[in-house]
N, C-alpha and C positions, 0 to 999 in steps of 0.2 A: 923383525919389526924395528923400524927407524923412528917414527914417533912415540914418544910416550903417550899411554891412554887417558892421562887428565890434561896433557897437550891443550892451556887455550882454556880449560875449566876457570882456572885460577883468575883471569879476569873479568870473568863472569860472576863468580863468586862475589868479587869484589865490589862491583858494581852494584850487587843487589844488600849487599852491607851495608853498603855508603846508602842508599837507595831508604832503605830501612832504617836508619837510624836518620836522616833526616826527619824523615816520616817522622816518627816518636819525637824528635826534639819539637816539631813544629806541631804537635798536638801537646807536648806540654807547655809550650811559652804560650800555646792557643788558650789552653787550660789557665794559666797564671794569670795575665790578661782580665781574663773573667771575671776571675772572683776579685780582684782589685777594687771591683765596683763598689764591694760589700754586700749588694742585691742582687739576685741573679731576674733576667729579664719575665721568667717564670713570676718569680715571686711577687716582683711590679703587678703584673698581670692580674693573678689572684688578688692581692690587696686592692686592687683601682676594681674589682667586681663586687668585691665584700661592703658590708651595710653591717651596723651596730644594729642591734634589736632596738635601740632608741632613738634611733636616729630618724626624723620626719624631714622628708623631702617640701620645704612649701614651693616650690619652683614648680613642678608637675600637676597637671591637672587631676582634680580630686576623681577618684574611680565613683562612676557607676553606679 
């Protein structure tokens, strides 16, 4: 046998290294990013649905 049997692996390997650790870096600067805001867009969400128990809408038309 004139080839070696990981003959050619090595730059495969490589590639899926590099491949992968991109990945990750760009899910954490994605991740850093975010929370910059100090609000995450969830949390906008929720509060812009939420109503105080005292709160009276006079803008809406009175129910029924």
């Amino acid at each position: 046998m004139t080839v070696p049997p990981m003959f050619g692996w090595e730059d495969i390997l490589t590639v899926l290294v590099v491949t992968i650790a991109v990945g990750v870096a760009f899910l954490v600067v994605g991740a850093a990013v975010a929370s910059l805001s100090g609000r995450g867009e969830w949390q906008a969400f929720l509060d812009s649905r939420s109503r105080r128990p005292d709160f009276e809408d006079r803008s809406a038309p009175p129910l029924p």
